[in-house]
LOVOLO-546500 format. One record per residue (C-alpha): x, y, z; residue number from 1. Coordinates in steps of 0.5 Angstrom, whole numbers, padded with zeros to 4 digits. Layout:
N
((X, Y, Z), NUM)
...
! end
This chain:
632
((0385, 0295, 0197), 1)
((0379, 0295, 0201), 2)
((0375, 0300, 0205), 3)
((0373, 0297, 0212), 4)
((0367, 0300, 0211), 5)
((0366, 0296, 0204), 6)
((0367, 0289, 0208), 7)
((0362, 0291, 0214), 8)
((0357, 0293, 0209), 9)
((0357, 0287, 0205), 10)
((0357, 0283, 0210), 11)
((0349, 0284, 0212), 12)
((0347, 0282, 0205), 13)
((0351, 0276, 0205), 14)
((0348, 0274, 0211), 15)
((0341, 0275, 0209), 16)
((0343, 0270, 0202), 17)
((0345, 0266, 0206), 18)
((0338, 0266, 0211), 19)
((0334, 0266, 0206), 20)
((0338, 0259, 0202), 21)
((0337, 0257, 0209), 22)
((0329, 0258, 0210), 23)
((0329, 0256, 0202), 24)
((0332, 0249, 0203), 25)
((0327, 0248, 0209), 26)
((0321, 0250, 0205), 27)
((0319, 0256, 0208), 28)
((0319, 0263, 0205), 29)
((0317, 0270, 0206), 30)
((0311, 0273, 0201), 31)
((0312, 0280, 0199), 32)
((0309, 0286, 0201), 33)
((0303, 0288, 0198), 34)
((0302, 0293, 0194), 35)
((0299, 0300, 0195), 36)
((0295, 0300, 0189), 37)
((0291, 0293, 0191), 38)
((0290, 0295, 0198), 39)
((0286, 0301, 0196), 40)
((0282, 0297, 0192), 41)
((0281, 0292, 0198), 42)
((0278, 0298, 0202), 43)
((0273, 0302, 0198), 44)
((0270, 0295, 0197), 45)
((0269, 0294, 0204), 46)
((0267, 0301, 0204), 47)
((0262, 0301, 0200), 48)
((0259, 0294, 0201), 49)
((0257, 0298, 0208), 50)
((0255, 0304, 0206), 51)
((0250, 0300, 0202), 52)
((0248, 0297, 0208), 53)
((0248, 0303, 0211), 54)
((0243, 0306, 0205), 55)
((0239, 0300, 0205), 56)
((0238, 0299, 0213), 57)
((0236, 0308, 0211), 58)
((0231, 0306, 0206), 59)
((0228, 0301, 0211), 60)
((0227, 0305, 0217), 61)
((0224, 0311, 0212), 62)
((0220, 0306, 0209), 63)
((0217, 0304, 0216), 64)
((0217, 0310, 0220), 65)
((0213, 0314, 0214), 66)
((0211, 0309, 0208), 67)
((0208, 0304, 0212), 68)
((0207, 0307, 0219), 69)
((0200, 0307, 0218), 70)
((0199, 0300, 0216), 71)
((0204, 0297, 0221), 72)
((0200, 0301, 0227), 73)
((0195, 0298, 0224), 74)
((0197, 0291, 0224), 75)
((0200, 0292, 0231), 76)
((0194, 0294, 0233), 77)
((0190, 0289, 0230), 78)
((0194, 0284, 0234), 79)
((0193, 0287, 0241), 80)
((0189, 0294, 0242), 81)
((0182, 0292, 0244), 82)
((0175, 0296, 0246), 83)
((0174, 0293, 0253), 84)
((0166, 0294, 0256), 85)
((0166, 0297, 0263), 86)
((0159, 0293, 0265), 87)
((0154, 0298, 0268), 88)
((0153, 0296, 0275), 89)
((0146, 0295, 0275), 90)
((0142, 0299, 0281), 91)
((0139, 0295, 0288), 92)
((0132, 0294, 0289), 93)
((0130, 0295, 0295), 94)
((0124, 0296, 0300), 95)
((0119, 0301, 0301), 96)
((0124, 0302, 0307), 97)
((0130, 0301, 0305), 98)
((0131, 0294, 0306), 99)
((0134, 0291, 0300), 100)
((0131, 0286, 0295), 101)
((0135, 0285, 0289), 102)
((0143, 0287, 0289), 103)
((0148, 0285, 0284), 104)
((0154, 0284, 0285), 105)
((0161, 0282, 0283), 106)
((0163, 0275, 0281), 107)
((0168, 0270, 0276), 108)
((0167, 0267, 0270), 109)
((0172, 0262, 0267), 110)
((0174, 0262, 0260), 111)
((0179, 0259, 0257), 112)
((0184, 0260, 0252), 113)
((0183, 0253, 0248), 114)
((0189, 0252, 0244), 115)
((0193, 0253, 0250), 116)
((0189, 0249, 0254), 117)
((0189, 0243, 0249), 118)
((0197, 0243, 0250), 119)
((0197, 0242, 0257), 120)
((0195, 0234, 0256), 121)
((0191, 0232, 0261), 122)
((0189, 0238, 0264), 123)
((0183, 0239, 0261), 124)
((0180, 0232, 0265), 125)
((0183, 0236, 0272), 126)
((0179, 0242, 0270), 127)
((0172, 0237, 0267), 128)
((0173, 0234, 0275), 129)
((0174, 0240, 0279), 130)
((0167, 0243, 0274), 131)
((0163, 0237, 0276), 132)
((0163, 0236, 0268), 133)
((0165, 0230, 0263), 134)
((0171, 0230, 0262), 135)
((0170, 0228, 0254), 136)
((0165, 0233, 0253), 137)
((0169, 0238, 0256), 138)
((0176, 0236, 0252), 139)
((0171, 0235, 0246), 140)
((0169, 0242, 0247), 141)
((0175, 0245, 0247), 142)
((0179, 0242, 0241), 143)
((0173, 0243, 0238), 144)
((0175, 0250, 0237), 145)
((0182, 0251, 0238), 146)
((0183, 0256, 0232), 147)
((0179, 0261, 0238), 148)
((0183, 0265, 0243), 149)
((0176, 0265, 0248), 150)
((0172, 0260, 0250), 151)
((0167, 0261, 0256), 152)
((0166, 0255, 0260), 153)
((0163, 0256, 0267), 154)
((0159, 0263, 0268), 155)
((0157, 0266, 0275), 156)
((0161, 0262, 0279), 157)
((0160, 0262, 0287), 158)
((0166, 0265, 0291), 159)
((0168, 0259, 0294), 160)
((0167, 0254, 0288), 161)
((0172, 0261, 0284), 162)
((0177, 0261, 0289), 163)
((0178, 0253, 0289), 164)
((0179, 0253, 0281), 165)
((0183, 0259, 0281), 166)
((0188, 0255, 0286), 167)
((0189, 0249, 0282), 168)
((0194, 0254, 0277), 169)
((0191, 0251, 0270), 170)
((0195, 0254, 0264), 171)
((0190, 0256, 0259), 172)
((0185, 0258, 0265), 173)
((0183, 0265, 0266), 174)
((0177, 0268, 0270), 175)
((0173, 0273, 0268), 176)
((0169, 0279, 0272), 177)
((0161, 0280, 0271), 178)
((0156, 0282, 0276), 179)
((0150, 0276, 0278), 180)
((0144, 0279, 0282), 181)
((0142, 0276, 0288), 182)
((0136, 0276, 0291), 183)
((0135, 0276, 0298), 184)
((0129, 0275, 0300), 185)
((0128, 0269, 0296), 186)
((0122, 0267, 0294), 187)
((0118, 0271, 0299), 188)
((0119, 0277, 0293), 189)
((0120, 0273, 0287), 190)
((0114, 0274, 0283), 191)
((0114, 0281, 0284), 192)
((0121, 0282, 0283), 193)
((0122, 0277, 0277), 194)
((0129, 0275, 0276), 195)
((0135, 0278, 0270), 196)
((0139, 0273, 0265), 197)
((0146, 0271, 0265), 198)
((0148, 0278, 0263), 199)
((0143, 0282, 0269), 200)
((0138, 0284, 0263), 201)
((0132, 0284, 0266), 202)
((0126, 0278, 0264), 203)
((0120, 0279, 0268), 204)
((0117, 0281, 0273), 205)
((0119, 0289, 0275), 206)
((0126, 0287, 0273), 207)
((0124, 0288, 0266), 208)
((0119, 0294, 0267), 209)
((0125, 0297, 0270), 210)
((0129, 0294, 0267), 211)
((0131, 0301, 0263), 212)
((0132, 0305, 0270), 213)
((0136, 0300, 0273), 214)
((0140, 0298, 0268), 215)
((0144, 0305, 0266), 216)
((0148, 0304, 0261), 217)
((0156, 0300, 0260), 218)
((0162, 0304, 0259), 219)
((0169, 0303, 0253), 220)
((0176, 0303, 0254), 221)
((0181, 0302, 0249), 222)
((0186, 0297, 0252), 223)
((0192, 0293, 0251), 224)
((0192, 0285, 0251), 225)
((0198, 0280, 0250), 226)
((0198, 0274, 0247), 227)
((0194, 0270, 0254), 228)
((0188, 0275, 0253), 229)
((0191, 0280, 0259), 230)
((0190, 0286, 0259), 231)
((0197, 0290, 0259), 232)
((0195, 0297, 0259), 233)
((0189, 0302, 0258), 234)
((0191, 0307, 0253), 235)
((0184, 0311, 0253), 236)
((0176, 0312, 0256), 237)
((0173, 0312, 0250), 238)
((0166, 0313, 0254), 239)
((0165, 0313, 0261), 240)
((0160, 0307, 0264), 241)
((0153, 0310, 0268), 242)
((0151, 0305, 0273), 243)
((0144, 0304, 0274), 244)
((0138, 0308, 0279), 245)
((0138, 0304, 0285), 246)
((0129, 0302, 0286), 247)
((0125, 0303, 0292), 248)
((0118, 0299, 0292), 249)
((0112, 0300, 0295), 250)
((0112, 0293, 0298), 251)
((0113, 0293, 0305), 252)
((0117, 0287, 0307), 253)
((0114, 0286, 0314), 254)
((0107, 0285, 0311), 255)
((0110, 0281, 0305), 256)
((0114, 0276, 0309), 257)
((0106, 0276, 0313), 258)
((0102, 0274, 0307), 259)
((0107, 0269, 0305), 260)
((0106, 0265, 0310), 261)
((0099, 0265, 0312), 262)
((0098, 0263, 0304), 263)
((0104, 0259, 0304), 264)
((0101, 0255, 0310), 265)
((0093, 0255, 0308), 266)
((0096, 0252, 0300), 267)
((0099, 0246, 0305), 268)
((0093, 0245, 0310), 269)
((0088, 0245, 0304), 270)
((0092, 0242, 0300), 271)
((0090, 0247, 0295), 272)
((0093, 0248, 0288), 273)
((0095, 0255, 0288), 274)
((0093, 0262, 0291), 275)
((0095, 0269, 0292), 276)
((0094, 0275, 0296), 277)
((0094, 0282, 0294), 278)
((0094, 0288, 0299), 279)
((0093, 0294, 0297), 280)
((0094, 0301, 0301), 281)
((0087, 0305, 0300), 282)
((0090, 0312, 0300), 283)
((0095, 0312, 0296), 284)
((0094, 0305, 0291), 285)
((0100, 0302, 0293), 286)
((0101, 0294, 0293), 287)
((0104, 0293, 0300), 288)
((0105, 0286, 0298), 289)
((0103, 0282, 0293), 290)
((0105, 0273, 0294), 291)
((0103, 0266, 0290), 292)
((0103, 0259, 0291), 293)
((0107, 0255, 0289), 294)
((0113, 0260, 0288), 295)
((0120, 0260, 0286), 296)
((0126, 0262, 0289), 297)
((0130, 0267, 0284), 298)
((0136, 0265, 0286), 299)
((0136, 0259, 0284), 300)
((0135, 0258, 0276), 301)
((0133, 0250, 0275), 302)
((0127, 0254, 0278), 303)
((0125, 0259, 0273), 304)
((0120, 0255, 0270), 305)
((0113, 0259, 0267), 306)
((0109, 0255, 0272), 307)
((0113, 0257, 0278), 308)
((0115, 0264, 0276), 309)
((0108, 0267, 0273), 310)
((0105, 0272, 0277), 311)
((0098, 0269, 0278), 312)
((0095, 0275, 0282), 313)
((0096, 0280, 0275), 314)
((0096, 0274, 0270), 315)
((0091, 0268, 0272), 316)
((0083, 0270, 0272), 317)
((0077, 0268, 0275), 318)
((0070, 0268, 0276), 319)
((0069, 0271, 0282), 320)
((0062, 0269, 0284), 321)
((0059, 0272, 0291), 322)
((0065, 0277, 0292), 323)
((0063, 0281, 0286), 324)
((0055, 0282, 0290), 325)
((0058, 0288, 0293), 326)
((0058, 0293, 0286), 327)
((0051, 0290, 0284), 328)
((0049, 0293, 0291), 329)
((0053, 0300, 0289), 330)
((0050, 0300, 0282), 331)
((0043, 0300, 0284), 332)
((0044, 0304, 0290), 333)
((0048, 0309, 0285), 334)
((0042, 0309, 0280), 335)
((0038, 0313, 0285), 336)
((0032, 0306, 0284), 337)
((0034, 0303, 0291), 338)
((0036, 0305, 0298), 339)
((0040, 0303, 0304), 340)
((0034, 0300, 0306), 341)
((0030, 0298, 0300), 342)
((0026, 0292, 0301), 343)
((0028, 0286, 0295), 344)
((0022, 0280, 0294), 345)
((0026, 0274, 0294), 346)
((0020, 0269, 0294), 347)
((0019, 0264, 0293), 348)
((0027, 0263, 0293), 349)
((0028, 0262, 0286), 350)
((0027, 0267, 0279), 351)
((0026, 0265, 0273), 352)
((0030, 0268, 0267), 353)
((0028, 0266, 0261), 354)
((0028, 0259, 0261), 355)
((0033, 0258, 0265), 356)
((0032, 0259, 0274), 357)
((0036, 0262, 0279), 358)
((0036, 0260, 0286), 359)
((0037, 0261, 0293), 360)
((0038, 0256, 0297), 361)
((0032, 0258, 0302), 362)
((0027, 0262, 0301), 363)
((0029, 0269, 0304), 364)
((0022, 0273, 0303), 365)
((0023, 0280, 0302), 366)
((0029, 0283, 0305), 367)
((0033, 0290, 0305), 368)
((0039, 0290, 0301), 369)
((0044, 0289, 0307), 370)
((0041, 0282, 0309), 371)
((0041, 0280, 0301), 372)
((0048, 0282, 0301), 373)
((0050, 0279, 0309), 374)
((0046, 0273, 0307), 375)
((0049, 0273, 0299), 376)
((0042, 0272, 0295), 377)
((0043, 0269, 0288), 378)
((0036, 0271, 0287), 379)
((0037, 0278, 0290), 380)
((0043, 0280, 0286), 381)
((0039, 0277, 0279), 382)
((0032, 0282, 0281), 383)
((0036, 0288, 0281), 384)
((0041, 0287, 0276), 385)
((0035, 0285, 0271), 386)
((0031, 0291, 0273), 387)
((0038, 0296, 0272), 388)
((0039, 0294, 0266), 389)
((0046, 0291, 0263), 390)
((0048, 0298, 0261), 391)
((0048, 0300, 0268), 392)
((0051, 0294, 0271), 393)
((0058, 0295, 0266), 394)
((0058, 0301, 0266), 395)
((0059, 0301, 0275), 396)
((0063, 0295, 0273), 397)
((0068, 0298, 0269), 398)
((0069, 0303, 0272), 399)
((0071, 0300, 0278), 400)
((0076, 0298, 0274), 401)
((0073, 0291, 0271), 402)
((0075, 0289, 0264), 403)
((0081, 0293, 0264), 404)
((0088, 0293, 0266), 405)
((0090, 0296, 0272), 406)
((0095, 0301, 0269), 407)
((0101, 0299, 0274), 408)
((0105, 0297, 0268), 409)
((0107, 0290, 0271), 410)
((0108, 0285, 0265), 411)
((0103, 0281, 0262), 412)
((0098, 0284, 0266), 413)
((0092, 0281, 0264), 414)
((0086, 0287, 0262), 415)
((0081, 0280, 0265), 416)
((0073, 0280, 0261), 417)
((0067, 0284, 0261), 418)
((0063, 0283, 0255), 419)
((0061, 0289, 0252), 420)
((0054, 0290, 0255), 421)
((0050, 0290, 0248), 422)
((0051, 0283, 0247), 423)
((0048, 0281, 0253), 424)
((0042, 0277, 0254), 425)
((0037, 0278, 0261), 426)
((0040, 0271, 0263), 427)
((0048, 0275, 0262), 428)
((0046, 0280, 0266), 429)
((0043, 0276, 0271), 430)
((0049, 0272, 0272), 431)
((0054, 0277, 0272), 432)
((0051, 0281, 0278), 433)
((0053, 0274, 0282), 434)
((0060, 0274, 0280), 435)
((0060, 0269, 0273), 436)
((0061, 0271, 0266), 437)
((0066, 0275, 0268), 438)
((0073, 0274, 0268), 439)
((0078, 0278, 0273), 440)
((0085, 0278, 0276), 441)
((0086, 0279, 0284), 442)
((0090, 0285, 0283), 443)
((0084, 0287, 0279), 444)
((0080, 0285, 0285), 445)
((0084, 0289, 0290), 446)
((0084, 0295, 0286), 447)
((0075, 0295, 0286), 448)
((0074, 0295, 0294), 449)
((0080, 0299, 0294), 450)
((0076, 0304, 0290), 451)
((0070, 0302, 0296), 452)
((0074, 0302, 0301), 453)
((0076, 0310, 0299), 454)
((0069, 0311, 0299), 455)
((0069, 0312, 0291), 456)
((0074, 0315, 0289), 457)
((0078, 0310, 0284), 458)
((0086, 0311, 0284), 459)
((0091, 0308, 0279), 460)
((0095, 0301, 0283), 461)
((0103, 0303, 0284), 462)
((0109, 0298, 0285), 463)
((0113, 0305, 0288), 464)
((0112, 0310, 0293), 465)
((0107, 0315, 0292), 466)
((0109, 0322, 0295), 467)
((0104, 0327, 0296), 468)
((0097, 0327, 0296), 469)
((0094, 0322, 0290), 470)
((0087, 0325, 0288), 471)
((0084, 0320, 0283), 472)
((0077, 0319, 0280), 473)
((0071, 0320, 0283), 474)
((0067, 0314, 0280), 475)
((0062, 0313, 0285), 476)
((0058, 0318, 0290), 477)
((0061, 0318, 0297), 478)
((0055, 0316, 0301), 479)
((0053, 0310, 0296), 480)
((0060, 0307, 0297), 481)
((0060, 0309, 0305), 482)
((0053, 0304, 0305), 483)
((0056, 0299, 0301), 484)
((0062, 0298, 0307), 485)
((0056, 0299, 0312), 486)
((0053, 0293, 0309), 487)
((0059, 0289, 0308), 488)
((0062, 0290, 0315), 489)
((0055, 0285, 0316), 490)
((0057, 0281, 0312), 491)
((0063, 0280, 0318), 492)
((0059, 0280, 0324), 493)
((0053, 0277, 0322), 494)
((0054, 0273, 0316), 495)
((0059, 0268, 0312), 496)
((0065, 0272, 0312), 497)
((0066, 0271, 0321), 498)
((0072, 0268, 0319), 499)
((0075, 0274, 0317), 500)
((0074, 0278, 0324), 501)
((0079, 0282, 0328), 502)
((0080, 0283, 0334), 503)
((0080, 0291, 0336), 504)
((0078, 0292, 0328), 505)
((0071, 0293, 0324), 506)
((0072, 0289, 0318), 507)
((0068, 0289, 0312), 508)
((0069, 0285, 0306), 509)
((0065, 0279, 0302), 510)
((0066, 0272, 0301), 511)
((0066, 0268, 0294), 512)
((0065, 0261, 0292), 513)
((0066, 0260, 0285), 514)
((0067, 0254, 0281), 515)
((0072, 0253, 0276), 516)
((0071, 0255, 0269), 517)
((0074, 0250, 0263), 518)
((0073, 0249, 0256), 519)
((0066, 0250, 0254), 520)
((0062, 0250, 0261), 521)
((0064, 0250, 0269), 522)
((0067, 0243, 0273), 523)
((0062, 0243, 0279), 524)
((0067, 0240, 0284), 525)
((0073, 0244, 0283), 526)
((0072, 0251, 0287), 527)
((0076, 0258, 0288), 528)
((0075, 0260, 0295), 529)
((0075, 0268, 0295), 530)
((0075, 0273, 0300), 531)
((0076, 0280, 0299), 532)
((0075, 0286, 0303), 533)
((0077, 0293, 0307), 534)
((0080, 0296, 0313), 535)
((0078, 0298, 0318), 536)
((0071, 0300, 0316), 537)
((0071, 0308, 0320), 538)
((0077, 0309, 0315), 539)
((0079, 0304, 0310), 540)
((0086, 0304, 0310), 541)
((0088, 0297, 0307), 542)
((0083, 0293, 0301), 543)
((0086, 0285, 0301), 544)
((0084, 0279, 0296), 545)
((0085, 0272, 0298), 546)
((0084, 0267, 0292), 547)
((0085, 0260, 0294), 548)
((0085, 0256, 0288), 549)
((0081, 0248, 0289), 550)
((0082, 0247, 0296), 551)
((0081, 0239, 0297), 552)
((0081, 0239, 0305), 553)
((0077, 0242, 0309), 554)
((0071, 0245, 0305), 555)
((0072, 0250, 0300), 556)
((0068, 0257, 0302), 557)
((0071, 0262, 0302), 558)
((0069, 0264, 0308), 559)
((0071, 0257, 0311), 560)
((0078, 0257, 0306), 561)
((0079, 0265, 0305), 562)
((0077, 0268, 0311), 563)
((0082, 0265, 0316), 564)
((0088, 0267, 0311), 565)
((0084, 0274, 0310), 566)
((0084, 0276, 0318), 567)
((0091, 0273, 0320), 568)
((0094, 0278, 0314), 569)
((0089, 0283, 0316), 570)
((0090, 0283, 0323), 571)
((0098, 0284, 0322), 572)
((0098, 0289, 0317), 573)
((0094, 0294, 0322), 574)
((0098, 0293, 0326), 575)
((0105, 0294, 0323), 576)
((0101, 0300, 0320), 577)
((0100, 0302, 0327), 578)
((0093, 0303, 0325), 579)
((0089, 0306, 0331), 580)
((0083, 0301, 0333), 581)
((0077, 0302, 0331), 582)
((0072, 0297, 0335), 583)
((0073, 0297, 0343), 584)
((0077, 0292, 0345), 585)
((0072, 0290, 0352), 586)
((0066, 0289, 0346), 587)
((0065, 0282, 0345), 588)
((0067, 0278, 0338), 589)
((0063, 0275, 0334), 590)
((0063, 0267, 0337), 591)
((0067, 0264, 0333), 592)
((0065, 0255, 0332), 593)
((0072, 0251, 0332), 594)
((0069, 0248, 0326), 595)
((0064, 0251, 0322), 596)
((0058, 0248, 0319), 597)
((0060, 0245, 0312), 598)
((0053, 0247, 0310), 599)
((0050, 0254, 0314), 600)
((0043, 0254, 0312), 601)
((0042, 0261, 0308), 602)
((0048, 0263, 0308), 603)
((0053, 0264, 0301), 604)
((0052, 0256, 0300), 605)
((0053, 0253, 0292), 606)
((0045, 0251, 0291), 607)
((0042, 0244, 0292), 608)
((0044, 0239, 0288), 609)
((0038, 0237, 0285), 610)
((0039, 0245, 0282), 611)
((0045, 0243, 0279), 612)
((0045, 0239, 0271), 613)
((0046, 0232, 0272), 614)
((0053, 0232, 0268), 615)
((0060, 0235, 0271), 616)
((0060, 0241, 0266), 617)
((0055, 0245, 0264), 618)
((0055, 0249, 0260), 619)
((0058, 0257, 0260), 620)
((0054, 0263, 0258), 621)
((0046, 0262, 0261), 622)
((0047, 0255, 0263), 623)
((0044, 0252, 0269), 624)
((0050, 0252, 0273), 625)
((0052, 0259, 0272), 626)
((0045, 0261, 0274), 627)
((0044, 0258, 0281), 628)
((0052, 0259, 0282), 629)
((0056, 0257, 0287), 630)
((0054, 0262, 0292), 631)
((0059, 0263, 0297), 632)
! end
């Protein structure tokens, strides 16, 4: 007997054969279920597996973070820390009052990443146009250096010209900021300025003598740079940047603009080679302007040639003839052996020193120093000089500040030549009085009758303002340089120096003619006009030089080349000084010709021609033609 509950228990399983002979004859059956034991194993393999990792990825970062920390920071850093240099901000030039005359200020420069550019294709051909460069050596240049990530194309580039380079958005370009000096007086001031290089550094002129006050000293920082050369980020002030002084001159832009165009306009009517002017303020030793011809504008460096930028007026000599009479004239009246009013035989016109002559080109007789110095006798100065004595020539030379340098500091300042006196023969002596076998700059010059003009006192030349009182050194006695520029106004009023008057004001200076020296001799057909002299004569206020280097048109004496140039700059500058007048006004000039003779009988002229040796060189040193010398 069955029980119910048998049948119905028994009847599962019978379905549950019957389901799995049914899924067996359709090919598909059922995996058993895992064991326990095998997925246990499966999990602590995997468990483990990544707990290694977790271990290894520890000791990795333990490993970076203390082992290699030092290292990997300094790799790092390597690849994109840089010092950067923060440019000092070189000082302004500027005028004695205040007008600007040098100023540095910002500009681009492009450079270029090569690699970077080299990969653009035909961007480097776009880049050679818009720089007005050739293109294949542009691309050579370039590829050239592709394992560089800085390469330096175009400094200094013009705003307009950076601005235009910057729009065209060329990959691998960038610009670079650096500070370009400009000079806006251009070559009105460019030999006293001088001029700086690409990197603001001085080079000549007050630009280098300054160089160290203007300059001041450039900054660091510590930066962050990405791949392109950009700064990302700036981490630290490694040293803070000290701008440069900022320099006031002496020169006074009113009288350097005069002087520039008076010389400027003198060089081209007489077709000269070159010239200068230098004005000097008496009381203080101040260079109140300072110009040459030819000139150069520092602005523009396809003009910076040697020939162009040299400042002639403190680097080029000369022998300075007839205006070197004047401190003979002081040497003998300060020897105590002549007076104001001495009386000088010059009969029968010439004088025999040696076996060499020397000679006026008229017979004056006797004469008082005023009129031998008025009408400028070779024979006059020679008499004195030899009875004088060479000792007591150079010493009044020397001191006067001949034979050495002016101490102004200006570089290359040339000392000029005054033989010592030991060496000197009577024919030496004799010639020196009258300006030849010596050497001077105009500086030199300008500083000499400066020491007249403040009645023997001698100050040092300065390039900046002088405050205060300046003392300087009493080289000649008071009443004897007084006499002096006495006798020089008569120079102006009476003889060669007419040229050099102006209206309302007593002027005194003296002319110069004298020809150049060259190897081994003088060439005497080739002239230095000079006119150096002091104003005005009640109170000397300003000395001024006028050198004009081979005049070819229109004569070549001083007082006919130099005086003119002399009285216009002269005239000018009193004015802007606002120097009270010291001659009436109502009082009548000295008539002036139109055209001056080309020979004034008398009256600073070279000698005759049958005085001078019959070839074009003769020679230096007791040589006829140094004897006779060109007079005016």
């Amino acid at each position: 007997m069955r029980l119910p509950g048998s049948l119905s228990s028994r009847s599962p399983r019978r379905g549950e054969r019957s389901r799995s002979r049914a899924a067996a004859a359709s090919g598909l059956t059922r995996k058993s279920e895992p064991s326990a034991p095998s997925f246990d194993r499966r999990a602590t393999f995997v468990v483990a597996v990544f707990g290694c990792i977790a271990l290894a990825l520890v000791w990795k970062a333990v490993t970076l973070q203390f082992v290699q920390r030092d290292f990997l920071m300094g790799q790092g850093n390597e690849r994109t820390v840089r010092v950067a240099t923060i440019v000092a901000h070189r000082g302004a030039i500027v005028d004695r009052a205040g007008e600007t005359l040098a100023v540095s200020t910002p500009v681009d420069s492009l450079w270029v990443n090569p690699a970077q550019l080299a990969g653009t294709g035909d961007e480097i051909s776009r880049l050679a146009r818009a720089l007005r460069r050739d293109p294949e050596e542009l691309t050579r240049r370039v590829t050239s250096n592709l394992q560089r990530s800085f390469l330096m194309i175009a400094r200094q580039l013009p705003p307009a010209e950076a601005q235009r380079l910057r729009a065209l958005e060329i990959p691998g370009v960038h610009f670079q900021r650096e500070y370009r000096r400009f000079y806006p007086a251009g070559e009105v001031a460019g030999h006293v300025l001088g001029f700086t290089d690409l990197d603001d550094a001085g080079q000549e002129g007050l630009e280098l003598f300054y160089n160290h006050w203007l300059s001041g000293h450039d900054g660091a920082k510590r930066v962050i740079r990405d791949n392109l050369g950009r700064t990302v980020q700036t981490i630290e002030s490694i040293r803070p940047v000290r701008p440069g002084q900022d320099l006031r001159l002496s020169i006074d832009m009113r009288i350097q603009y005069l002087a520039y165009r008076e010389l400027k306009s003198a060089i081209q009517a007489h077709r000269a080679r070159s010239g200068s002017v230098v004005v000097l303020d008496v009381q203080t030793g101040e260079v109140l302007a300072m110009v040459n011809q030819p000139t150069f504008n520092p602005n523009d460096r396809l003009q910076m040639k040697a020939a162009l930028y040299k400042n002639r007026a403190v680097t080029d000599l000369l022998e300075p003839g007839s205006a070197i009479k004047p401190f003979t004239v002081a040497a003998a009246l300060a020897s105590g052996r002549y007076r104001a009013d001495s009386i000088v035989d010059t009969s029968p016109g010439f004088y025999k020193v040696g076996g060499k002559t020397i000679v006026d080109k008229n017979n004056l007789g006797a004469v008082d120093l005023s009129t031998a110095l008025a009408r400028s006798s070779n024979v006059a100065m020679a008499r004195m000089a030899i009875q004088l004595g060479p000792e007591t020539v150079h010493q009044t030379l020397s001191r006067v500040g001949f034979g050495r340098v002016t101490t102004s500091g200006y570089p290359g300042e040339s000392a000029g030549l005054l033989p010592q006196w030991a060496h000197w023969r009577p024919i030496r002596t004799a010639t020196i009085s009258y300006g030849y076998g010596l050497s001077v700059t105009p500086l030199q010059l300008a500083q000499a009758y400066a020491t007249l003009g403040s009645f023997g006192v001698h100050r040092p030349v300065a390039f900046t303002p002088v405050t205060g009182p300046v003392p300087g050194a009493r080289v000649l006695p008071e009443q004897v340089t007084r006499d002096v520029v006495n006798m020089m106004e008569r120079v102006v009023t009476q003889g060669s120096g007419r040229k050099a008057s102006v209206a309302g004001y007593r002027i005194a200076g003296k002319t110069g003619t004298a020809w150049k020296a060259s190897a081994g001799g003088y060439i005497t057909n080739r002239y230095v006009s000079v006119f150096a002299g002091v104003a005005p004569v009640s109170a000397p206020r300003i000395a001024t030089v006028v050198v004009i280097d081979e005049p070819s048109v229109g004569g070549y004496y001083g007082g006919d080349i130099a005086a003119p140039v002399f009285a216009d700059v002269v005239g000018g500058a009193l004015r802007l000084l606002a120097v009270a007048p010291d001659a009436p006004l109502d009082a009548p000039v000295d008539q002036i010709p139109e055209f001056a003779p080309q020979r004034e009988p008398g009256f600073d002229l070279p000698p005759e021609a049958d005085a001078v040796p019959p070839t074009t060189i003769a020679q230096r040193g007791g040589s006829t033609a140094a004897q006779n010398g060109a007079q005016r």
